[in-house]
Structures are given as C-alpha cells and as structure tokens.
C-alpha positions in Angstrom: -66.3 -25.4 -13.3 -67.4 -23.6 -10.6 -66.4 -23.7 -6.7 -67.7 -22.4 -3.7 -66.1 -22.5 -0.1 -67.6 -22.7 2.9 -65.7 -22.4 6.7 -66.9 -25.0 9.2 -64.1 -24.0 11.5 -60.5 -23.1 11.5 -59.5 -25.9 10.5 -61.9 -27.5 8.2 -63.6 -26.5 4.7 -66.7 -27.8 2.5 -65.9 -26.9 -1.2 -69.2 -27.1 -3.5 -67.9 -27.6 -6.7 -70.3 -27.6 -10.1 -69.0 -29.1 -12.9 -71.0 -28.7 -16.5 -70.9 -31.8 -18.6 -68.9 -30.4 -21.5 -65.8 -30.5 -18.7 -66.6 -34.4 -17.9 -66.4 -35.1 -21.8 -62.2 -35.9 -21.9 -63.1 -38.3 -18.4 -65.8 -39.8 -20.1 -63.8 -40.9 -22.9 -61.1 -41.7 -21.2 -63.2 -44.1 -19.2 -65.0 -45.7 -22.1 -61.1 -46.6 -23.0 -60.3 -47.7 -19.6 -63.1 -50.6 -19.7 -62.9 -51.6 -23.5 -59.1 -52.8 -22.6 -60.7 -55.1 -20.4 -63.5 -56.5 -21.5 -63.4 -59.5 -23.9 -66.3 -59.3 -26.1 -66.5 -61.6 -29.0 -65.9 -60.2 -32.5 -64.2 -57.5 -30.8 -60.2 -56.8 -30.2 -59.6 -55.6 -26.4 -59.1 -52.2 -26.9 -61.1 -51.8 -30.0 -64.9 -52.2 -28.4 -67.3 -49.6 -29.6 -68.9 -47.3 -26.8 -72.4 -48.9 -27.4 -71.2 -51.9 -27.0 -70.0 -51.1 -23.9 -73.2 -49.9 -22.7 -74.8 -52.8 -23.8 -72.3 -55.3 -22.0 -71.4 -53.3 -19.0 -73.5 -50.4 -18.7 -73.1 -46.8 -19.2 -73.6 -46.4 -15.6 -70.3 -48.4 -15.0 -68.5 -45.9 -17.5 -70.0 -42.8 -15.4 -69.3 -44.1 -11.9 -65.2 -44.3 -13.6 -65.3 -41.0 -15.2 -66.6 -39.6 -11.7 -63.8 -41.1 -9.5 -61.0 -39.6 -12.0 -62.4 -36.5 -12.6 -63.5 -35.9 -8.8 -59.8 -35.8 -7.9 -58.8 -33.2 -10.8 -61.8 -30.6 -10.0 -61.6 -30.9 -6.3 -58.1 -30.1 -6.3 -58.6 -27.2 -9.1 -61.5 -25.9 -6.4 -59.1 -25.7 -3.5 -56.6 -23.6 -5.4 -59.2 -21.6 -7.0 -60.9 -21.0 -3.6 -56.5 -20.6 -2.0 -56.6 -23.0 0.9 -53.8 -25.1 1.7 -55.4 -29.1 2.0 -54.3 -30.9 5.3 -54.8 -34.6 4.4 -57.5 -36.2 2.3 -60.6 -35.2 1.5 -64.2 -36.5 2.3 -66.3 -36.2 -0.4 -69.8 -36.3 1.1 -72.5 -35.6 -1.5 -72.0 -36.6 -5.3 -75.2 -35.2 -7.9 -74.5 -36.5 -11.7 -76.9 -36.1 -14.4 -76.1 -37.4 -17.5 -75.2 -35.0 -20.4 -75.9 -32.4 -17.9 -73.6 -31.9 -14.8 -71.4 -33.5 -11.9 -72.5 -31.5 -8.7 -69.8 -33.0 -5.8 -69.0 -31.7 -2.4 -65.9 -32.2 0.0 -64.4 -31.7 3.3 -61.2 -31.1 3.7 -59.0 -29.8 6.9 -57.5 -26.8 6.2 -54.6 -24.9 7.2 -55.2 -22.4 9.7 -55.2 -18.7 9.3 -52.5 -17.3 11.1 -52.7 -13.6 12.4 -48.8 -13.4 11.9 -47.3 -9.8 14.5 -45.2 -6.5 13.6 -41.9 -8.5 13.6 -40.2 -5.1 13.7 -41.9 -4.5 17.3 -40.5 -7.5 18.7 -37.5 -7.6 20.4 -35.8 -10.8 21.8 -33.1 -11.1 24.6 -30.1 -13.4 24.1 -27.0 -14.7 26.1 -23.9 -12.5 26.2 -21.1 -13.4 23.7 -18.6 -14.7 26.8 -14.9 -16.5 25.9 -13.3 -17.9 29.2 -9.7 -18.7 30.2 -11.3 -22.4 30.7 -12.7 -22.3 26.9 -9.5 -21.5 25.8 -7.9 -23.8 27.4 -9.9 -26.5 26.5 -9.5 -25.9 22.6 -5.7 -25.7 23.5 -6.1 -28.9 24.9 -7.8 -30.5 22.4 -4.8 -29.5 19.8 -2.3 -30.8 22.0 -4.5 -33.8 22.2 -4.1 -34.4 18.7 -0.5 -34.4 18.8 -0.3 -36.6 22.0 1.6 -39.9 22.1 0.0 -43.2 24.0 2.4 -45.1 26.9 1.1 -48.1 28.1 0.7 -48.4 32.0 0.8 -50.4 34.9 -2.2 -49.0 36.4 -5.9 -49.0 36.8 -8.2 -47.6 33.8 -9.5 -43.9 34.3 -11.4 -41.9 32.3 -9.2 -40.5 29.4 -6.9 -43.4 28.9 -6.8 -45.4 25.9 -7.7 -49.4 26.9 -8.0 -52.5 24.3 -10.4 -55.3 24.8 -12.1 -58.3 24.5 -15.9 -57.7 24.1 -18.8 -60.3 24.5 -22.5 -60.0 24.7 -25.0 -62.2 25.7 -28.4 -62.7 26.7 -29.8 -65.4 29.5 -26.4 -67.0 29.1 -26.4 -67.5 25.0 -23.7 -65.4 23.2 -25.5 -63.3 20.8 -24.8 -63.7 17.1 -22.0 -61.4 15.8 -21.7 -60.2 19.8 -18.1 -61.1 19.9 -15.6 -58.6 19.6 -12.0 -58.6 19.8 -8.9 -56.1 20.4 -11.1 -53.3 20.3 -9.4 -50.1 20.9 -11.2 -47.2 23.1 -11.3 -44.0 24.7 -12.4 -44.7 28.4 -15.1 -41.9 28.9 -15.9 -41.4 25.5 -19.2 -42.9 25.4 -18.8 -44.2 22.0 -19.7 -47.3 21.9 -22.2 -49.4 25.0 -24.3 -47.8 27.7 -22.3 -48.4 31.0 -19.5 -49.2 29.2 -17.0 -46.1 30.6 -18.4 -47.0 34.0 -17.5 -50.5 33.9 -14.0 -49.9 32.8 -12.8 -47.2 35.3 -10.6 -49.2 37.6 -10.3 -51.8 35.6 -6.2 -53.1 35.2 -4.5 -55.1 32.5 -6.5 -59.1 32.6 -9.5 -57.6 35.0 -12.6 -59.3 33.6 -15.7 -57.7 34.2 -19.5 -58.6 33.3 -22.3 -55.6 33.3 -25.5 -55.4 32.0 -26.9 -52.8 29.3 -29.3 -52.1 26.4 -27.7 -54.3 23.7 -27.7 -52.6 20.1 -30.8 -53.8 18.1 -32.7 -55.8 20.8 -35.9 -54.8 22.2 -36.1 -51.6 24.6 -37.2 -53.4 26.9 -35.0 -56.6 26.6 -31.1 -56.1 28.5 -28.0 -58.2 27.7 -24.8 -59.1 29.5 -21.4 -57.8 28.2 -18.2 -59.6 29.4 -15.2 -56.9 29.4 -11.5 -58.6 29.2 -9.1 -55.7 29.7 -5.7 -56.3 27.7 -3.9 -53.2 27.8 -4.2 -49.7 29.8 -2.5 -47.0 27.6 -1.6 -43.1 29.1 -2.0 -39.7 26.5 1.1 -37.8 27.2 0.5 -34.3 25.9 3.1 -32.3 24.6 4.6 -29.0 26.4 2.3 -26.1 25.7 5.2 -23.9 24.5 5.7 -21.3 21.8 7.7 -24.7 19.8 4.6 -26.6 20.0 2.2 -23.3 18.7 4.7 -23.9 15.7 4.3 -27.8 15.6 0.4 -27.4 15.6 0.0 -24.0 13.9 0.5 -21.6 11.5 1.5 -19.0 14.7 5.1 -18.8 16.8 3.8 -18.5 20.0 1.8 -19.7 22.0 0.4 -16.3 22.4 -1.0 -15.9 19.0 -2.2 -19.2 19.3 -4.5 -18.0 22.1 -5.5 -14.8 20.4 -6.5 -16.9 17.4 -8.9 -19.4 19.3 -10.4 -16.3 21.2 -11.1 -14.8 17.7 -13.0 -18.0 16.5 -14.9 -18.7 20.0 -16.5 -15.4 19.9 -16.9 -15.8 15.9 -18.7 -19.4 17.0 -20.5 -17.9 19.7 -22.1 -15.1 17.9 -23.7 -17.3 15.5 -24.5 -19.0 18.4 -26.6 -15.7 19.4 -28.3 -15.8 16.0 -29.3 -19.8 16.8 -30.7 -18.8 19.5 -32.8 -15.9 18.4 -34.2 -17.7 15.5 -35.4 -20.3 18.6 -36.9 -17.8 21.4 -38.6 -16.5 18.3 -40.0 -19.3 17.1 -40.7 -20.2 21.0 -42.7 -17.1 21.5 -44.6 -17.3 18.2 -45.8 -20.0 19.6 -47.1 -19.5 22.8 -48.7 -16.0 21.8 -50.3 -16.7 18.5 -53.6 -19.1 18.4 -52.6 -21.9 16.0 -55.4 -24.5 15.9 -54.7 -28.0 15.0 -57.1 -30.5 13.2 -58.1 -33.2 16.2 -58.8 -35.9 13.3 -55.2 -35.7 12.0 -54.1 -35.6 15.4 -55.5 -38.4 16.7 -54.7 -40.7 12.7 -51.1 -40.0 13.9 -51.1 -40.6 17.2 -52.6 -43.6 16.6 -50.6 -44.4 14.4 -47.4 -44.0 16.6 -48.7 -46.3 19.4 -49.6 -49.0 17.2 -46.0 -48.8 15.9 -45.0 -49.4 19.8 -47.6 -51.9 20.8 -48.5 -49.4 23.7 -52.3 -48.3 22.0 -53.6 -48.9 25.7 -51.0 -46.3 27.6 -53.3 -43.6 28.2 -50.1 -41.6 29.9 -48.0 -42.3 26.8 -50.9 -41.1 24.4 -51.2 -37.7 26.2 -47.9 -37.1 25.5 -47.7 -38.3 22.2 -50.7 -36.4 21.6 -48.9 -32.7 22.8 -46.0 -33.8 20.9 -47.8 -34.1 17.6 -50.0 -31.1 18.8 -46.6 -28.9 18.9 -45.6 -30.5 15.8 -48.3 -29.8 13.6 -48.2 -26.2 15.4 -45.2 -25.7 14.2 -45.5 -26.8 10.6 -48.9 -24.2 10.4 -46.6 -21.6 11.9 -44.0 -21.9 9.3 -46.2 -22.4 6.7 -48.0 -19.2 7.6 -44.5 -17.2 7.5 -43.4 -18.8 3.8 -46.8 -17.3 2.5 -46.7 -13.8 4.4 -43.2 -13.5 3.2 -43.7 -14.6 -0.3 -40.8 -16.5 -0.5 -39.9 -19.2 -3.5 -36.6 -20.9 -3.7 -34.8 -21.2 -6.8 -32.8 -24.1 -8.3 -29.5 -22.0 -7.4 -29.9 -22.2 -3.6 -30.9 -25.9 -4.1 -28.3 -26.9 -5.4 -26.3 -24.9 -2.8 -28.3 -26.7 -0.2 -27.6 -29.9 -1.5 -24.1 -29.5 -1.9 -23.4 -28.3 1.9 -25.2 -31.2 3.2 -24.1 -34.0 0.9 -20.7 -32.7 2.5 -22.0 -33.4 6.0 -22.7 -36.5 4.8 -19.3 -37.5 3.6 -21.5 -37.8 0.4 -21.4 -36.8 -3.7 -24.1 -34.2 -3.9 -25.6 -36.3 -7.0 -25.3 -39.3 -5.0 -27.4 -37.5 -2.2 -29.7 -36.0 -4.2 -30.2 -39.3 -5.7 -30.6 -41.0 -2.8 -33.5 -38.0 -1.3 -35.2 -38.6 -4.6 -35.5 -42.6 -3.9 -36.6 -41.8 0.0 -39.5 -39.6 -1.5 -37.7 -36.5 0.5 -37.1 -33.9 -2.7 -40.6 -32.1 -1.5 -39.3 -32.0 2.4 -35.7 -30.6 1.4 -37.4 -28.2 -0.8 -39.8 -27.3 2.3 -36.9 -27.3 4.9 -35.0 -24.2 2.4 -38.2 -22.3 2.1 -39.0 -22.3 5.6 -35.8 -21.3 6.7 -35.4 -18.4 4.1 -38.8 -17.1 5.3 -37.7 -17.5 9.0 -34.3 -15.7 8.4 -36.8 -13.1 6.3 -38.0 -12.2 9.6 -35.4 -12.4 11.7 -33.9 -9.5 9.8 -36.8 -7.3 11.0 -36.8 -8.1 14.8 -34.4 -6.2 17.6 -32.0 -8.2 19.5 -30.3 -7.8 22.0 -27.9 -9.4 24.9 -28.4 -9.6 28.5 -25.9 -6.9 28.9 -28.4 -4.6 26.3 -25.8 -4.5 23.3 -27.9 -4.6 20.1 -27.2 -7.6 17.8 -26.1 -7.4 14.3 -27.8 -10.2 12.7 -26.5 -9.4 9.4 -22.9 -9.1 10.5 -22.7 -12.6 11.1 -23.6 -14.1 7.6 -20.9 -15.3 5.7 -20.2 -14.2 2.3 -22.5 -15.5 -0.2 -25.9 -14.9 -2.5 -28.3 -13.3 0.7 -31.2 -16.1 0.2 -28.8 -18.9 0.3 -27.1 -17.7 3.5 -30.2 -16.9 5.2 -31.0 -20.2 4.8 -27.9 -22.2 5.7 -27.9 -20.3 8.9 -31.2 -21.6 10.1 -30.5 -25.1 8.8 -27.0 -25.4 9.6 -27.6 -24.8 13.3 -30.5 -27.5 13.2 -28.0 -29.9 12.3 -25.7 -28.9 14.6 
C-alpha cells in the first residue's frame, strides 16, 4: 500500500491511498465467505458454496463491492498513521478506482487536528494570588470544629438561617400532588441550600405550625414547568456551640490549647492555599495558551454538534442560543487541540501503574471499590477518556514545571515543593485532576 497526503486546510486532509491487488486478496476471501453463509443454493450447504458458484448466482461484482467496504476502512486508517495525522471524526471517501486482479485506488477526506505552534514555556512567566491566612479563616475552620461537637435545643422562636427545623414537605403542580412529592419529618439545616430552590428563603421566620406555600423548579420536571411546595414547620431547633477553650482544643484535638489548635489550622490553610496557587497557574496558563496561540476548529464538526445539542433542547430555531452554543463548543474543541498538541510535544504515555493509581483515588471520591469503578467506566464506554484525562494532565504538569511563577507580591513559586510524596508522573497528574474535581 501506498499513501499520499495532501493539506486542503488546517483542519482538513485528502489521503490518496493505492492499494495493489495482492493486499485485497485476504478481503476478497474473506468476502467470498461472508456471502456463501447466506446464500441458499441448492446442492450446496450454507457455508460450503464454491467461489464460482457464487459468481454465477450473485456476481463477482457483489463479492468486490464487500471486499472494498472492509478493506477501505483498514488501509485508510493504515494511511493516516503512515502519513501521522490525528483523524477528527469520519472520513469521506470521495473517489473509489478498482480494477480487478489489479488495484483498489480510493481517496478520503478527513478533518484533521491542527498543528499547533506550541511557545518556550521556560519564557513564560505567570502571576498568581498571594498565599494570605486571615484571623476570619481561622476562625471559621474553628467554627466549623466546634460545630461538629455542638448540641441542638429546641426553641420558641422564629426559624433563621443556621437553625436546625423539621417538616412536612408537599409538592404540587396546578393543584395535583405530584407522585412521590410528599415528604414527611424531614430534618434541615436552614441556609444550607441542600435540598429545594427557595427553600431557605421560605423558612426564615417561619415558627413551630407556620404553614407556608412557595413556588420553585420541582426536581425532574421540565425547566420550564414550576411547582408549588407546601412547608408545615414542626419544630425550630438552636446549635449551641461549645466554649472555645484550651478543654475543648482537647475534646476536638490532638492539641491542649487552643493555641496550637490555631497554629495547626494556619499550617494547613497555607498548605491548602498553595496548591491553590499551583490550581491556578495550571488555569491562567491554559487561559493564555489560548488566547495567544491560533487553534483552528473544523466548522463541520462544529456545526454536527451544535446541532446536535439544540435538537436535544427543542430550541434548533434560537439563533441567540446557537451562537453561544456554537462559542462554547468552539472553546471546547479548542481546548481538546491544545491539549492534544502538548501530549505529543511532550511525548508523554501513561503506564498501567499510574492507572491504577488514578483509578484508585477517584473510586475513593466516589465512595466506590476501585474494581467496581473501573468496571463500571468500562460499561459507560469511558476507559479511552480516563486514559486521555491522565495523559493530558501529566503533559500539562510536564510544562508547568518549566514556566516562572510568581505572586502578586513577586515571591517566586515552588511548584515542585508542593507535590506530595509519590512516583513524579502520578503526582503530576493527580494535581491537575484533583483540583478539577474540586
């Protein structure tokens, strides 16, 4: 077989691929099997016709035209990594030459990924916040502890924010209780906003056997379609918090005061918030990537999904809604090229080792086995994304270890300091991933 590749724009390819008929010979035959399993022809079990029998019955030219649409897909994809482009989508194949014991001359066009001019990542230099731990966030961890160790009072009082309430919950819509809308002796945390839009709202001021009806965007009906939800307040319960003294830091900790309960949360908070810093390099870099590097995008692939997205909604007609559907997939699709282009600068493969290690800090997030989640990837077809979600990230971190940064107070930024302890390619990656989850 022979290929040739020629660039009709940045984003689209015509491979010219040649194929002598000695190559065809194993699709041939494999065709000539194909129809003799089913075709009944008397004298004859299925399976078991003879090739000129075939040709007699059906026609050789029947045989040809199956060997061609198998072996079209094996050559053409042979071409493109002979010829290294990366396919976007499906092919077009526009011109198909066979001659008979001769040759199979096809051609295709295919979008393309882009070629990305990729810069000197070790002449960029990108500013990020100041690592800054405040009295306030102190307290507020403080208070979250003493939260947890808080006791509940009920009160003869109106409902605010914070308080603990339990009710009676009913939904309907025009009137008609929705099925399973009925719920009672439902404990909450007023202000939460755990459970129904306009909920915490509804519920402030509120006291013990105050019924209350408000309207709101019922889980699982249409966007468009609002419900009424009938509150019936039952109890009004109080969080006392215990004293913040150095016998609670015992109670709560692992420290005697409540000193070295500070100094400890300090510690972490700037721990948290330097990772923080390497978050948000990884996303002003990406950010300027992006607006200084010429990625073009495919319009026909932008358009298939765009399309594709307003069907789902009913809204093909919303010429405001396409636009911005249309930059959103545009950014998208930007993006992917952009990563894509990094993974093959940086040369970087991913081994079963940091897989696994991948699979087994998410099936954690998940409250899940890691063979259960792998499992359960595998079934949702998402095996090939996961594997694409580690490489990408390695190959970001890859150069994020080359660029400067710095704060807005001009401290350089250790990037490296602030991996934790474990195989370099498999940290790299959790630390781009892991802050995408957060």
């Amino acid at each position: 077989m022979k290929s040739t590749l020629e660039t009709l724009s940045p984003t689209r390819v015509r491979l010219d691929v040649n194929v002598p008929y000695a190559e065809m010979g194993q699709y041939v035959d494999a065709a000539y099997k194909r129809v003799a399993a089913t075709v009944n022809i008397p004298g004859f079990r299925k399976g078991k016709v003879p090739n000129s029998m075939i040709d007699q019955r059906v026609g050789r030219q029947a045989v040809i035209d199956e060997a061609i649409s198998s072996a079209i897909q094996d050559f053409y994809v042979a071409a493109a990594r002979e010829n290294d482009v990366l396919v976007v989508g499906r092919p077009t194949v526009d011109a198909i030459d066979f001659v008979d014991n001769e040759k199979l001359d096809f051609s295709v066009e295919v979008n393309v990924r882009p070629d990305v001019t990729l810069p000197d990542f070790s002449k960029i230099t990108i500013t990020v916040d100041n690592v800054e731990v405040s009295d306030a966030d102190i307290d507020e961890q403080i208070d979250e502890l003493r939260a947890r160790f808080g006791t509940l009072h009920t009160v003869e009082r109106a409902a605010k924010t914070g308080d603990f309430v339990t009710v009676d919950l009913t939904a309907r819509i025009d009137g008609a209780e929705v099925d399973g809308g009925k719920a009672n002796d439902i404990s909450y945390e007023v202000g939460s906003n755990k459970m129904i839009d306009n909920l915490d709202e509804a519920l402030v001021d509120m006291s013990a056997g105050d019924t209350k009806v408000f309207t709101t965007q019922l889980v699982g009906q249409k966007d468009d379609e609002k419900g009424d939800v009938e509150i019936k307040l039952k109890v009004v319960k109080e969080r006392e918090l215990p004293a913040l003294d150095d016998s609670f830091a015992k109670l709560a900790s692992e420290f005697d005061t409540v000193a070295e309960l500070r100094a400890d949360f300090t510690e972490r908070l700037s721990r948290v918030k330097k990772m923080e810093q390497g978050a948000q390099a990884r996303d002003l870099l990406v950010e300027k990537l992006l607006a200084d590097l010429d990625i073009p995008v495919p319009d026909d692939i932008v358009l298939d999904e765009v399309n594709e997205h307003l069907e789902g909604e009913g809204r093909m007609e919303d010429a405001e809604h396409r636009a911005e559907v249309d930059g959103q997939v545009r950014a998208s699709i930007k993006s992917d090229f952009l990563f894509d282009s990094i993974v093959k600068a940086e040369d970087v493969q991913v081994n079963e080792i940091e897989l696994t290690e991948y699979l087994i800090r998410m099936s954690q997030r998940y409250g899940m086995g890691p063979e259960q989640f792998a499992q359960e990837l595998q079934k949702a077809g998402q095996i090939s994304q996961v594997v694409a979600e580690v490489t990408r990230a390695k190959a970001l971190a890859s150069v994020l270890a080359r660029i400067s940064v710095v704060d807005k107070s001009g401290n350089k930024v250790e990037l490296e300091a602030l991996r934790p302890a474990e195989p370099a390619e498999v940290k790299a990656a959790d630390e781009a991933v892991a802050s995408d989850a957060e």
